[in-house]
C-alpha positions in Angstrom: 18.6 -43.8 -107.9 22.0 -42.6 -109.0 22.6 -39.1 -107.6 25.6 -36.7 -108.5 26.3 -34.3 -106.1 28.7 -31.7 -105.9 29.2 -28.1 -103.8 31.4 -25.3 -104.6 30.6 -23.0 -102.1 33.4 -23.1 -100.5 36.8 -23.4 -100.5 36.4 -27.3 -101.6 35.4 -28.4 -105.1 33.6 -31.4 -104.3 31.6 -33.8 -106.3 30.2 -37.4 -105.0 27.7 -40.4 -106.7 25.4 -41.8 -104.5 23.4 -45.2 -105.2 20.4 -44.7 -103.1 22.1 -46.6 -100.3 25.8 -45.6 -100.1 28.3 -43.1 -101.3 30.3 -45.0 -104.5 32.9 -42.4 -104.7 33.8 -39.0 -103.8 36.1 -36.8 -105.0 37.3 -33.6 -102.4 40.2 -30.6 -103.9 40.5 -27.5 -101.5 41.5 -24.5 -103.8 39.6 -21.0 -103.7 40.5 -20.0 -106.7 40.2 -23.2 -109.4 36.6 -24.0 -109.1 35.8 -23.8 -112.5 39.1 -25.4 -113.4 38.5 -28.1 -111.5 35.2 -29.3 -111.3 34.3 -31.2 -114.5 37.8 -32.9 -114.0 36.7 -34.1 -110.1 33.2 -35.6 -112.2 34.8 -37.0 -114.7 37.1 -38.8 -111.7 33.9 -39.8 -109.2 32.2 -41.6 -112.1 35.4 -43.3 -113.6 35.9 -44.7 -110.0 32.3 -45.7 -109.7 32.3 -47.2 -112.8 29.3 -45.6 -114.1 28.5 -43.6 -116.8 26.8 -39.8 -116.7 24.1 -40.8 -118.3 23.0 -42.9 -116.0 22.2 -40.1 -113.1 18.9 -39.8 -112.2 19.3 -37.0 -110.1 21.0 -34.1 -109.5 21.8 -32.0 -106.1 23.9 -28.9 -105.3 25.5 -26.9 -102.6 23.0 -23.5 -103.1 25.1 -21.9 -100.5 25.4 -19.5 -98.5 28.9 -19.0 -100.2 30.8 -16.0 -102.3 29.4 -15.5 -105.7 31.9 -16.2 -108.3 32.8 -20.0 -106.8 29.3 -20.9 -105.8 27.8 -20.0 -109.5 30.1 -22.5 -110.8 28.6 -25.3 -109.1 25.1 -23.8 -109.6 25.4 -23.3 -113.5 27.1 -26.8 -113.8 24.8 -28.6 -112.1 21.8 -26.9 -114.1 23.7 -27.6 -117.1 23.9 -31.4 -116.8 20.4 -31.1 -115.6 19.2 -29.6 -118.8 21.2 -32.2 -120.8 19.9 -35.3 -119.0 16.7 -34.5 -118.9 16.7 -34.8 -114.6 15.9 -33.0 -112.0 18.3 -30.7 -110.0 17.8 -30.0 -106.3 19.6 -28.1 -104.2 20.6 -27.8 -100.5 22.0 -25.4 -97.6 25.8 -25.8 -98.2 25.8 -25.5 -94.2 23.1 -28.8 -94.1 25.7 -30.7 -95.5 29.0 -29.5 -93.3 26.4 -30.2 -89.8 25.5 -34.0 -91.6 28.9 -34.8 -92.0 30.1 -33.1 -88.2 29.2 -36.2 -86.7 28.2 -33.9 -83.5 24.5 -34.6 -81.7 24.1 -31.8 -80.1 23.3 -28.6 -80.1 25.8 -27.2 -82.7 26.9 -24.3 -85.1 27.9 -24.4 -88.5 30.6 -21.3 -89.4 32.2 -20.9 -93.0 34.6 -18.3 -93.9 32.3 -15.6 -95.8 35.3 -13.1 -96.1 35.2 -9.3 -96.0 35.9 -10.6 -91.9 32.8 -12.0 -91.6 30.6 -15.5 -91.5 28.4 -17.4 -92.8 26.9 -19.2 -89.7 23.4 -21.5 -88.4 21.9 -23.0 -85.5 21.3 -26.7 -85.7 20.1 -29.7 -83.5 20.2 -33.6 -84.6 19.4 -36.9 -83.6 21.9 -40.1 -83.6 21.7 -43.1 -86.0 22.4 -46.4 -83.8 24.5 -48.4 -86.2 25.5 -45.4 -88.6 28.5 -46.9 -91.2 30.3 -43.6 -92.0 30.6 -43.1 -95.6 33.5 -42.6 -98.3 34.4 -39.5 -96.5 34.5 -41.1 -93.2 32.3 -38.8 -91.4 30.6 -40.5 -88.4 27.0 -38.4 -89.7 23.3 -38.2 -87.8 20.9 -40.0 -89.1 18.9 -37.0 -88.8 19.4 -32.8 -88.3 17.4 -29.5 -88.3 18.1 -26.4 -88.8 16.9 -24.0 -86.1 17.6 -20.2 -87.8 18.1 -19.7 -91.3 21.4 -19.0 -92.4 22.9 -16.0 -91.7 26.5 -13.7 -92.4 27.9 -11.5 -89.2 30.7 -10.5 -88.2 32.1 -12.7 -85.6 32.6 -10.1 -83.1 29.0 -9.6 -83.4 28.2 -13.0 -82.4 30.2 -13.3 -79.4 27.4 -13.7 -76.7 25.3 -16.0 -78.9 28.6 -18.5 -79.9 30.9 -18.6 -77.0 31.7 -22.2 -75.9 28.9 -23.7 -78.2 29.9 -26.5 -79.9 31.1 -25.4 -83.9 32.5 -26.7 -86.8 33.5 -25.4 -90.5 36.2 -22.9 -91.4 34.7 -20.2 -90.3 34.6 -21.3 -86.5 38.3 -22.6 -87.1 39.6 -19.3 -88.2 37.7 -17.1 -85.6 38.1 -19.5 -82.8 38.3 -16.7 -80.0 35.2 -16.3 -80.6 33.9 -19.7 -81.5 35.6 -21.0 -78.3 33.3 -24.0 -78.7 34.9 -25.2 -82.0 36.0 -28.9 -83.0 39.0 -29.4 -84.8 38.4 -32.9 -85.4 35.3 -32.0 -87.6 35.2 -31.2 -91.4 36.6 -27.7 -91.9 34.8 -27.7 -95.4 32.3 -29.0 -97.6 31.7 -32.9 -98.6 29.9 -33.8 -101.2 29.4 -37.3 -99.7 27.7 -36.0 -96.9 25.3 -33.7 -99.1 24.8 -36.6 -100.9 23.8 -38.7 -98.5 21.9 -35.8 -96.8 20.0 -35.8 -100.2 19.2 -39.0 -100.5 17.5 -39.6 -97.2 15.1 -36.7 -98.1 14.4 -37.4 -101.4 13.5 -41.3 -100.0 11.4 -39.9 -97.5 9.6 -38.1 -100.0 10.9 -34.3 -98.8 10.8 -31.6 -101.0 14.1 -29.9 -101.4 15.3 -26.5 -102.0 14.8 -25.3 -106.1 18.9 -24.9 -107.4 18.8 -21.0 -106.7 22.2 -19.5 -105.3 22.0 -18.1 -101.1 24.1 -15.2 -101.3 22.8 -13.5 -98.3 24.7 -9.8 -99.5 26.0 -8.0 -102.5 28.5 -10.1 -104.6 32.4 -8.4 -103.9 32.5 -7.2 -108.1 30.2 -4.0 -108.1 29.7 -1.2 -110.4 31.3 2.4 -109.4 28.7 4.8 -108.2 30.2 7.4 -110.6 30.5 4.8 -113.6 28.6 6.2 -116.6 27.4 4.3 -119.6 28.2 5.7 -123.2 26.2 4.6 -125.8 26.9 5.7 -129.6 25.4 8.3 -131.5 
């Protein structure tokens, strides 16, 4: 197995190789607005480091969100892209799977992003420890094991106050409404990794899981919409 992951469902452009047993390389660029700038570039990188070539992937995996439209597409279309032009398969994964892998936490735990428009994108999970874990490349301290408890989800935080309040929570949507994620841990990832998904994906697809098909998890209406009064002209 040679697996190229990346996510770009948040904030972080992130793209890692994984050998079936380790991470080889990883590659991690915080910047809202450059995803499509930036991505290719940040492959290009975690294979040069590796020293491997792109035709050698085997498999593919993506961040499927939940995340804003315009940024997650980018990793979603690239990913199907390569896909297409290797002839492998591309599967995808809960964007907030891979930020509870890499918390390192074994408890009960939440999983906040920053979904904008003052609101979150936000799951339950539980997991179980791995005796002997080696963190990876990104130096997350992961489970060997989580589940997800409720399907993801986007609130306001406000709205969430009496379900969150001192649970344990990580990601940058717990960070930046931490009155009301008083539970939050600033010493966990505040984005995505693509060495944890990676890793994440790996496991599954050795035990023989099935994983999610590479469709986008939007969860609400993308931000660009067309005015209710807009009227289409065709010619005569």
């Amino acid at each position: 197995m040679l697996l190229l992951a990346l996510d770009t469902a948040t904030p972080a452009v992130t793209v890692a190789l994984h050998d079936g047993t380790r991470v080889l390389a990883e590659s991690r660029q915080v910047d809202a607005r450059r995803h499509g700038e930036l991505l290719l570039p940040a492959v290009d990188r975690v294979l040069a480091e590796a020293g491997r070539k792109l035709d050698e992937v085997s498999d593919i995996v993506v961040g499927v969100g939940p995340g804003p439209y315009t940024g997650l597409r980018v990793g979603l279309v690239t990913a199907a892209t390569f896909g297409a032009a290797l002839g492998v398969p591309v599967h995808g994964l809960c964007t907030l799977d891979g930020l509870a892998y890499a918390s390192g936490l074994t408890e009960p735990f939440l999983v906040a992003t920053d979904a904008r428009r003052k609101e979150v994108y936000w799951a339950r999970y539980a997991a179980s420890p791995s005796p002997g874990h080696h963190p990876s490349t990104s130096g997350s301290a992961a489970p060997r094991s989580i589940t997800r408890l409720t399907e993801p989800a986007v609130d306001r935080p406000a709205d969430l106050a009496d379900q969150v309040a001192g649970v344990p929570a990580v990601g940058a949507g717990a960070l930046l409404y931490d009155t009301v994620f008083t539970g939050v841990r600033r010493e966990a990832p505040e984005h995505q990794s693509a060495a944890a998904l990676a890793e994440l994906a790996a496991g599954k697809l050795a035990a023989g899981e099935e994983l999610l098909p590479p469709q986008p998890l939007y969860l609400r209406r993308p931000d660009a919409q067309v005015p209710a009064n807009y009227k289409v002209v065709t010619p005569r």
